[in-house]
Biotite code that builds the C-alpha atoms (Angstrom):
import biotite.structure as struc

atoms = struc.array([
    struc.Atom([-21.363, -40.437, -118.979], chain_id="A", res_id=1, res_name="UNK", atom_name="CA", element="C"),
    struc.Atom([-18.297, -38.712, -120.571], chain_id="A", res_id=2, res_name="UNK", atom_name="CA", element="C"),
    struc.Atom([-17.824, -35.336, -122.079], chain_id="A", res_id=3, res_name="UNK", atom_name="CA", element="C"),
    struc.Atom([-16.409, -35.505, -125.713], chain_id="A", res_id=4, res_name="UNK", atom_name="CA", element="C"),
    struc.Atom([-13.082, -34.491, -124.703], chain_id="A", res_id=5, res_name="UNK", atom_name="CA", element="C"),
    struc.Atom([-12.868, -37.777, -122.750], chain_id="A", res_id=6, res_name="UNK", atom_name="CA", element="C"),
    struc.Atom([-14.277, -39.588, -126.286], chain_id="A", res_id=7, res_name="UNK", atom_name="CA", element="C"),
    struc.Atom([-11.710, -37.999, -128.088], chain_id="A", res_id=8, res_name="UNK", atom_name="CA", element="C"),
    struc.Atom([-8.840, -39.571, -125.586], chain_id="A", res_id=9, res_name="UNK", atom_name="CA", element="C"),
    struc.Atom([-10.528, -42.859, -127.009], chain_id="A", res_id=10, res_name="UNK", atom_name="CA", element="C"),
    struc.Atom([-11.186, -42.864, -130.780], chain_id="A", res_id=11, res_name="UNK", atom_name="CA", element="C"),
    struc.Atom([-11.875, -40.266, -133.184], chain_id="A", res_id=12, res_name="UNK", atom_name="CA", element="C"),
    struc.Atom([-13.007, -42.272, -135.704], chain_id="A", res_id=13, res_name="UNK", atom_name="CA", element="C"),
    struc.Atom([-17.035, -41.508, -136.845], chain_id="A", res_id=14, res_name="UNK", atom_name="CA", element="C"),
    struc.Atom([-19.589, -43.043, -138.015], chain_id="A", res_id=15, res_name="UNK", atom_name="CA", element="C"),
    struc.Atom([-23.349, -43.238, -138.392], chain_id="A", res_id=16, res_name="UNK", atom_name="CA", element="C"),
    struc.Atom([-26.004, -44.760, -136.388], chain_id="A", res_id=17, res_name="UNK", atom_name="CA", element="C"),
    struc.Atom([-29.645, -44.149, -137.178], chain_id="A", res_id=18, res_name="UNK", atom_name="CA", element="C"),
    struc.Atom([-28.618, -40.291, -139.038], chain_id="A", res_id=19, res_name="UNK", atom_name="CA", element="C"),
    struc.Atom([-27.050, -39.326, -135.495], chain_id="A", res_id=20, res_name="UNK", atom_name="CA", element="C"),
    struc.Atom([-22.932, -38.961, -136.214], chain_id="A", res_id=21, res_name="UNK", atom_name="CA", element="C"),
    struc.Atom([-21.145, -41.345, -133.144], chain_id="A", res_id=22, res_name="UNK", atom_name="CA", element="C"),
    struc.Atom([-17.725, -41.858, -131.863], chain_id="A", res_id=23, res_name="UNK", atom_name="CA", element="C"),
    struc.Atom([-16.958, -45.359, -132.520], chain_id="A", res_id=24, res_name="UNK", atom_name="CA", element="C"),
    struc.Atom([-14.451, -48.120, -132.465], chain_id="A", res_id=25, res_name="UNK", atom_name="CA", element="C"),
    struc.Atom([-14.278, -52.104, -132.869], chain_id="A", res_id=26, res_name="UNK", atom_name="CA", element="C"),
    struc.Atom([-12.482, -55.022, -131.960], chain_id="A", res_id=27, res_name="UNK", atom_name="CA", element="C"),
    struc.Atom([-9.673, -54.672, -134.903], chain_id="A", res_id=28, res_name="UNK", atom_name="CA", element="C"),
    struc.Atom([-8.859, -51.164, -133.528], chain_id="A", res_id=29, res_name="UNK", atom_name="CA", element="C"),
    struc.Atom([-6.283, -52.012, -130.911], chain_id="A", res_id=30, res_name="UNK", atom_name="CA", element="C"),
    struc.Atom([-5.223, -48.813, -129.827], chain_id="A", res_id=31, res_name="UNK", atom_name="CA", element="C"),
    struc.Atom([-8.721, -47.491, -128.822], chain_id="A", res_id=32, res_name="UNK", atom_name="CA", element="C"),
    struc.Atom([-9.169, -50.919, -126.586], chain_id="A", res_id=33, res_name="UNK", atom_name="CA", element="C"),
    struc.Atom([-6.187, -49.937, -125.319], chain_id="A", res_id=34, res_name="UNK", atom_name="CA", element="C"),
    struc.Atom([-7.239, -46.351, -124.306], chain_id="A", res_id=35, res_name="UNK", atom_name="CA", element="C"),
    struc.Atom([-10.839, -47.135, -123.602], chain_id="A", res_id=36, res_name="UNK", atom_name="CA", element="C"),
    struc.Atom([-9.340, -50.137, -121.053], chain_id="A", res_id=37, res_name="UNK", atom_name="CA", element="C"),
    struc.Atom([-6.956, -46.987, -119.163], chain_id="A", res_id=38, res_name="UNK", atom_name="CA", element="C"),
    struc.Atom([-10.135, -44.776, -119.365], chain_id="A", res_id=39, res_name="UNK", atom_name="CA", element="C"),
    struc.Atom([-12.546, -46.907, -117.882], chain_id="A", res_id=40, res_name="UNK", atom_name="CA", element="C"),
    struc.Atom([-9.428, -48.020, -114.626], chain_id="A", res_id=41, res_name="UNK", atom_name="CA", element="C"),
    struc.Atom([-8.642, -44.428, -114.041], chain_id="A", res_id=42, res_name="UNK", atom_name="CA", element="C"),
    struc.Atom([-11.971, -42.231, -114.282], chain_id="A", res_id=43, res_name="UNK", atom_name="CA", element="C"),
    struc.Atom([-14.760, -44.127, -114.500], chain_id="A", res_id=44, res_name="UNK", atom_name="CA", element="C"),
    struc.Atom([-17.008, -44.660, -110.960], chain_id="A", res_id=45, res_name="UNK", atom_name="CA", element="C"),
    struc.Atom([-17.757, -48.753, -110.187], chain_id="A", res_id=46, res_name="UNK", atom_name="CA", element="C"),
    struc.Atom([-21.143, -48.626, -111.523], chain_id="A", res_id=47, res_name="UNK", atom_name="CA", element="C"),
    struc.Atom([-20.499, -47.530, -114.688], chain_id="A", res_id=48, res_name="UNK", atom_name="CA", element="C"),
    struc.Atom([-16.507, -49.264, -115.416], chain_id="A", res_id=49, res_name="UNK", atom_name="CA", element="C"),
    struc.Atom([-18.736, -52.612, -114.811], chain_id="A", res_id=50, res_name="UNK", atom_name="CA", element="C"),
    struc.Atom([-21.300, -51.422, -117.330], chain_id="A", res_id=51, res_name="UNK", atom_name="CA", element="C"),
    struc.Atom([-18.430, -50.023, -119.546], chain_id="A", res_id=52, res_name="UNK", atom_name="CA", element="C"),
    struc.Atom([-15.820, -53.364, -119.342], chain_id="A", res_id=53, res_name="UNK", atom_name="CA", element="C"),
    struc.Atom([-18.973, -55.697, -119.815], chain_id="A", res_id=54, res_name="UNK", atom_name="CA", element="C"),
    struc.Atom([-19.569, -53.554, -123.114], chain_id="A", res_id=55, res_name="UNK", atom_name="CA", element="C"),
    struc.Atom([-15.918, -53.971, -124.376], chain_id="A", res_id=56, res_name="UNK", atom_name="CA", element="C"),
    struc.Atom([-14.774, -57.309, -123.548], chain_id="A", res_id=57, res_name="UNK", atom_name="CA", element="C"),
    struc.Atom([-18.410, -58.075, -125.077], chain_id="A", res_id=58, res_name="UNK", atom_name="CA", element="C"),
    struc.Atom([-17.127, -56.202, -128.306], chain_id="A", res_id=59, res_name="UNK", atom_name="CA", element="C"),
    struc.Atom([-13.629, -57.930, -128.452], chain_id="A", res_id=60, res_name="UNK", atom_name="CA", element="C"),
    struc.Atom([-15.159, -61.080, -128.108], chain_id="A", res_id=61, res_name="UNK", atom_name="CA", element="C"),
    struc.Atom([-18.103, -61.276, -131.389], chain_id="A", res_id=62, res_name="UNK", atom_name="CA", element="C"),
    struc.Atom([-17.448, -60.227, -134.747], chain_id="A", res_id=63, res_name="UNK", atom_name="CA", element="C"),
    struc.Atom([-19.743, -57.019, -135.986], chain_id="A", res_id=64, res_name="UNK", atom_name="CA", element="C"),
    struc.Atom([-20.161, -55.373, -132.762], chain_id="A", res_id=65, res_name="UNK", atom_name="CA", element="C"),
    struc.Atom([-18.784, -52.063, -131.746], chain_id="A", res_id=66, res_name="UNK", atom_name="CA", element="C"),
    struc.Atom([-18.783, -49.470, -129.266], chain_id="A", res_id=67, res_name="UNK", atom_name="CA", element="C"),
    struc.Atom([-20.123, -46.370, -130.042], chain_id="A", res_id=68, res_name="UNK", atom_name="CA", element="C"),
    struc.Atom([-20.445, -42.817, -128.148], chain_id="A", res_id=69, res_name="UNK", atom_name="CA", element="C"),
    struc.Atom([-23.788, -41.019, -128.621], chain_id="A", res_id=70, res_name="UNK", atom_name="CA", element="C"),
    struc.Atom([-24.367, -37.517, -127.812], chain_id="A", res_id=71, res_name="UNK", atom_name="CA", element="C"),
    struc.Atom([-27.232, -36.819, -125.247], chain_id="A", res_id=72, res_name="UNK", atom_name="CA", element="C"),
    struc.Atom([-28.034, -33.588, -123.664], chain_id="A", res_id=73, res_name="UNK", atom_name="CA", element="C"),
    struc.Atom([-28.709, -33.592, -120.186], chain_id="A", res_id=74, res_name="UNK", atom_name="CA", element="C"),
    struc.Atom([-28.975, -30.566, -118.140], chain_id="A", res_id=75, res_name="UNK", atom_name="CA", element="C"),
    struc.Atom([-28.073, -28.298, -120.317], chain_id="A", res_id=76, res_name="UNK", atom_name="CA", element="C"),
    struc.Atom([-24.867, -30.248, -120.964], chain_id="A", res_id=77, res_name="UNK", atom_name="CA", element="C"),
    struc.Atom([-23.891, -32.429, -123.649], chain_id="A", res_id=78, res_name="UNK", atom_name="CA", element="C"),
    struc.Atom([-22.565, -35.941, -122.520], chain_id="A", res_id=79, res_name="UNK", atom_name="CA", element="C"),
    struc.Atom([-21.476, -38.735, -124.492], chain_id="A", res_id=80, res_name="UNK", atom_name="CA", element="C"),
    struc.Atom([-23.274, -42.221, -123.531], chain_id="A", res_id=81, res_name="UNK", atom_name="CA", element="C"),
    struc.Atom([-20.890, -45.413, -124.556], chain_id="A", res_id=82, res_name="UNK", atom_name="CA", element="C"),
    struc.Atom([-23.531, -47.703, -126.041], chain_id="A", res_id=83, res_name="UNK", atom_name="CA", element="C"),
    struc.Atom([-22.721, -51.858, -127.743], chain_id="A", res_id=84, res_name="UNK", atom_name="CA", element="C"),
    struc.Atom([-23.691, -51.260, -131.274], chain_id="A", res_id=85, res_name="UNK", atom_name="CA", element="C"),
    struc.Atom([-24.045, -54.078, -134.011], chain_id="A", res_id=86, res_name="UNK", atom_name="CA", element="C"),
    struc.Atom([-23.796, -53.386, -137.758], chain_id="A", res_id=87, res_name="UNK", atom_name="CA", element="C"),
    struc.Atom([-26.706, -54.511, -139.952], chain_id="A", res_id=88, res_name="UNK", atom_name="CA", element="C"),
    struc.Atom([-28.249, -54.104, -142.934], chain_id="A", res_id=89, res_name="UNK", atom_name="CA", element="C"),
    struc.Atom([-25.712, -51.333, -143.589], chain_id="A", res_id=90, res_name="UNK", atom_name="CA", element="C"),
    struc.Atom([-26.215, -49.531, -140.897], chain_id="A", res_id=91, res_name="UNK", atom_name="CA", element="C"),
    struc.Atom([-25.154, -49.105, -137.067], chain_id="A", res_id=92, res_name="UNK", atom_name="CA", element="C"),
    struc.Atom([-27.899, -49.937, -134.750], chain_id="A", res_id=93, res_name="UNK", atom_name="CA", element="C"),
    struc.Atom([-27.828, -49.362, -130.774], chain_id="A", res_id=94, res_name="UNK", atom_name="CA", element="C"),
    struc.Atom([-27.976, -52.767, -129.221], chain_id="A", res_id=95, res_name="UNK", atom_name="CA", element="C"),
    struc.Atom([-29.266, -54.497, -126.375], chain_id="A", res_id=96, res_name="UNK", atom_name="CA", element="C"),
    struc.Atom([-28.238, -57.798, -125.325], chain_id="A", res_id=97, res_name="UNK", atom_name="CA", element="C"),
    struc.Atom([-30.800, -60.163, -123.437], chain_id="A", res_id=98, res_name="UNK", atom_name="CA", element="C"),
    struc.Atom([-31.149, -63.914, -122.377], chain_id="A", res_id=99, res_name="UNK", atom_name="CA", element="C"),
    struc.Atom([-34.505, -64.878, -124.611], chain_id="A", res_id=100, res_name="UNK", atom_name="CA", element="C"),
    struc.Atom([-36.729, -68.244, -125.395], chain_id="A", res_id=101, res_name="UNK", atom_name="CA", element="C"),
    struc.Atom([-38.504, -69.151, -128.266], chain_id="A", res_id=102, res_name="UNK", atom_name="CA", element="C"),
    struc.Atom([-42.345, -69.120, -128.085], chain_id="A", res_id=103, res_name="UNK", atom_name="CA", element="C"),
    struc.Atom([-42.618, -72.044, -129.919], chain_id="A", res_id=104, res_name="UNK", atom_name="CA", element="C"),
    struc.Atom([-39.613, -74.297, -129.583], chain_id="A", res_id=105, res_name="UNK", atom_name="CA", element="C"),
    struc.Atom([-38.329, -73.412, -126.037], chain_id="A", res_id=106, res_name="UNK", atom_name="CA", element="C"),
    struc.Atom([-34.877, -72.861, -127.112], chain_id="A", res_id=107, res_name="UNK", atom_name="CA", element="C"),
    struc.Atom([-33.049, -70.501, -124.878], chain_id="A", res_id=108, res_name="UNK", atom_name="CA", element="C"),
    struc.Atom([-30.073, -68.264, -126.075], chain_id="A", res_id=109, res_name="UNK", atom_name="CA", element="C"),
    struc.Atom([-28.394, -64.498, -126.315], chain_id="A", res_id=110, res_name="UNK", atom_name="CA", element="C"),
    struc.Atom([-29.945, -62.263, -128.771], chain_id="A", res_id=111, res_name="UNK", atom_name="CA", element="C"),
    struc.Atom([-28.821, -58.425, -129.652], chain_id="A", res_id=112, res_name="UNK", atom_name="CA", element="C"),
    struc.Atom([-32.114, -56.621, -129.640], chain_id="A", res_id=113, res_name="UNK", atom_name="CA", element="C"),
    struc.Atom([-32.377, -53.314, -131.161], chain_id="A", res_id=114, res_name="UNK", atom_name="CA", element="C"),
    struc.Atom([-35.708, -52.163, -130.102], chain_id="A", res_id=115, res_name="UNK", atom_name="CA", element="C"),
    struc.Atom([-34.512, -50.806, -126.656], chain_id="A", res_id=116, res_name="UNK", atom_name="CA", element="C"),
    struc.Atom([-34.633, -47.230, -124.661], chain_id="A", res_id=117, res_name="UNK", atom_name="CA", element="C"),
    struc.Atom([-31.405, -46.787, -125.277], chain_id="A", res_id=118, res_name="UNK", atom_name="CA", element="C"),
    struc.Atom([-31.668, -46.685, -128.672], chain_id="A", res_id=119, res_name="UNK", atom_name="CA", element="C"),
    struc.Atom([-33.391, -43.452, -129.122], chain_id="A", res_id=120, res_name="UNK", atom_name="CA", element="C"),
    struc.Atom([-33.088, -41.841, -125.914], chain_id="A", res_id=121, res_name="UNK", atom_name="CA", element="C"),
    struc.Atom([-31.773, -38.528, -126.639], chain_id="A", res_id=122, res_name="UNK", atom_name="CA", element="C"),
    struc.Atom([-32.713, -38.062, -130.078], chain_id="A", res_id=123, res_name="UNK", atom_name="CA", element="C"),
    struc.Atom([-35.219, -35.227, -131.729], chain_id="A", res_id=124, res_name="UNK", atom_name="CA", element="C"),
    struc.Atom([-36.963, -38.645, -133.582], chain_id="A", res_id=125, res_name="UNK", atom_name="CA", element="C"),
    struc.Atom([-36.884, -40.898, -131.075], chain_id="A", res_id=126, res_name="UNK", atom_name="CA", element="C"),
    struc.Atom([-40.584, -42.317, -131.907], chain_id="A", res_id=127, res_name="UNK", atom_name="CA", element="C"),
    struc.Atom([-39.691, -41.787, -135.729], chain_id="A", res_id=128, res_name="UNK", atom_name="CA", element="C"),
    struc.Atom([-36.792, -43.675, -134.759], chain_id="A", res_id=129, res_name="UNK", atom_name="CA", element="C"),
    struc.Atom([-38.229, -46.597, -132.285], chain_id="A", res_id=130, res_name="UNK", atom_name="CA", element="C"),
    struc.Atom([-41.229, -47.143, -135.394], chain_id="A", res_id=131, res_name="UNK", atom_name="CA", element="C"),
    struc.Atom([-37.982, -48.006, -137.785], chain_id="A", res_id=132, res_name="UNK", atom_name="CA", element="C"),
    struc.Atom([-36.372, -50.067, -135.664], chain_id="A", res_id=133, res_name="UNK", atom_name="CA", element="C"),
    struc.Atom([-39.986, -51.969, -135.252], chain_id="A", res_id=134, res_name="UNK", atom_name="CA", element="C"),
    struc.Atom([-39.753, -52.602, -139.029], chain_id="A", res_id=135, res_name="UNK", atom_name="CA", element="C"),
    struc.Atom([-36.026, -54.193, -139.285], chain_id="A", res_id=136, res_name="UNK", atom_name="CA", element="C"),
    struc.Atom([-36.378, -57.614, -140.397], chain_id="A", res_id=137, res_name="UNK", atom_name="CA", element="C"),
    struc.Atom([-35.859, -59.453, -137.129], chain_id="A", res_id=138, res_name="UNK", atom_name="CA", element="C"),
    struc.Atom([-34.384, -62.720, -137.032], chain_id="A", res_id=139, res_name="UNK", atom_name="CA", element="C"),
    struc.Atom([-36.315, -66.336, -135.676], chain_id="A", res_id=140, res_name="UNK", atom_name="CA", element="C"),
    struc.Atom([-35.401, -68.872, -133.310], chain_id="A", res_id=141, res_name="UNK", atom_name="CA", element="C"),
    struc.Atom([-32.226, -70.611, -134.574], chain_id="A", res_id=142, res_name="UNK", atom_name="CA", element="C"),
    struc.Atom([-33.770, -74.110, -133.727], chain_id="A", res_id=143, res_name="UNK", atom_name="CA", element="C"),
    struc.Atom([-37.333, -73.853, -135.717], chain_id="A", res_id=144, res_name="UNK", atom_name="CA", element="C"),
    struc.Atom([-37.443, -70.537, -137.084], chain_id="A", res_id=145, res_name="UNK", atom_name="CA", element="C"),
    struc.Atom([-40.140, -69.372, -134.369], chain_id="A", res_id=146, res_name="UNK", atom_name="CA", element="C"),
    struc.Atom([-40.932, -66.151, -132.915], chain_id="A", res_id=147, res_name="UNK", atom_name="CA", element="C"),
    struc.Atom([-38.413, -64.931, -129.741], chain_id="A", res_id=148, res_name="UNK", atom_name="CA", element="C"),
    struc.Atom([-39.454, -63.468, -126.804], chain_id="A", res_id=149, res_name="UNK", atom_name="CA", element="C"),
    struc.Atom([-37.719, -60.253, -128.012], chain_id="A", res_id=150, res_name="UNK", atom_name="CA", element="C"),
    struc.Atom([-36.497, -58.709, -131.327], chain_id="A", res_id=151, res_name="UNK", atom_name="CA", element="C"),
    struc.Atom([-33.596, -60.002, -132.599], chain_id="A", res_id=152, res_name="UNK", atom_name="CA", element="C"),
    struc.Atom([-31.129, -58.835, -135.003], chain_id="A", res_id=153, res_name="UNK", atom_name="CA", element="C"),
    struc.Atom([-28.055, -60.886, -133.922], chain_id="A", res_id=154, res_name="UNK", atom_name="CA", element="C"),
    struc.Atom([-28.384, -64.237, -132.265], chain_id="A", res_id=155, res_name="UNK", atom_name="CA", element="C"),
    struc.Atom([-25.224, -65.791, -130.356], chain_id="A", res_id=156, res_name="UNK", atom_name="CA", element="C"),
    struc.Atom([-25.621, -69.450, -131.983], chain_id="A", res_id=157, res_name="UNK", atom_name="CA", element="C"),
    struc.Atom([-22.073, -70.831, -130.487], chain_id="A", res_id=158, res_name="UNK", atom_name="CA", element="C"),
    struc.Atom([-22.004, -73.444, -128.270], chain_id="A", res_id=159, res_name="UNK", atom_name="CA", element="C"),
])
């Protein structure tokens, strides 16, 4: 977890995911990889620069994602959680991604699922939140259409 004057050594640059203002920045701002990259070598604890690198080279690497800092309070304190978010339906949404199968088909593949903890952990609305995410219009199985074991709003279809 970092403290916003840590986010602000990364990006400055805002946006809006789910009404909550973020810290964010994507693969076609090079400077904030750049920073986020020296950030995550020099202060961050193992744990958390795996979690963190995984999160940006993801990022770099497919078009629409993003990495966004959300403000949680935790003790008292306010700390800044670094969180993979995808843009959809014109809007930011906090982003899982998970290995999934479809129910029908049996095709296998990586999905970003919205519908996750992290999500809405945090927020005054997180069960107003969570019910919204429930009603995005969630994508089906590449193959046959079918239902996915999980919610999808992204699905990685390259070979």
């Amino acid at each position: 977890m970092l403290r916003i004057e840590d986010v602000e050594k990364i990006t400055k640059h805002v946006v809006y995911c789910g009404g909550q203002k973020v810290f964010f920045f994507d693969k076609n701002m090079k400077e904030e990889i750049i920073r986020a990259k020296d950030y995550i070598r020099s202060n961050m604890k193992k744990a958390t620069k795996h979690l963190f690198s995984h999160r940006v080279n993801f990022m770099e690497n497919h078009d629409g994602f993003a990495i966004i800092f959300r403000s949680l309070s935790w003790r008292k304190t306010e700390i800044w959680m670094p969180c993979l978010a995808f843009y959809y339906h014109n809007d930011w949404f906090v982003v899982s991604i998970q290995n999934v199968y479809c129910k029908e088909c049996g095709w296998k593949g990586q999905i970003a699922c919205p519908t996750v903890e992290d999500a809405v952990i945090g927020l005054k609305n997180e069960k107003e939140r969570m019910n919204e995410l429930y009603r995005l219009p969630f994508l089906g199985c590449p193959e046959c259409g079918g239902k996915l074991s999980s919610n999808a709003i992204w699905i990685d279809t390259e070979d």
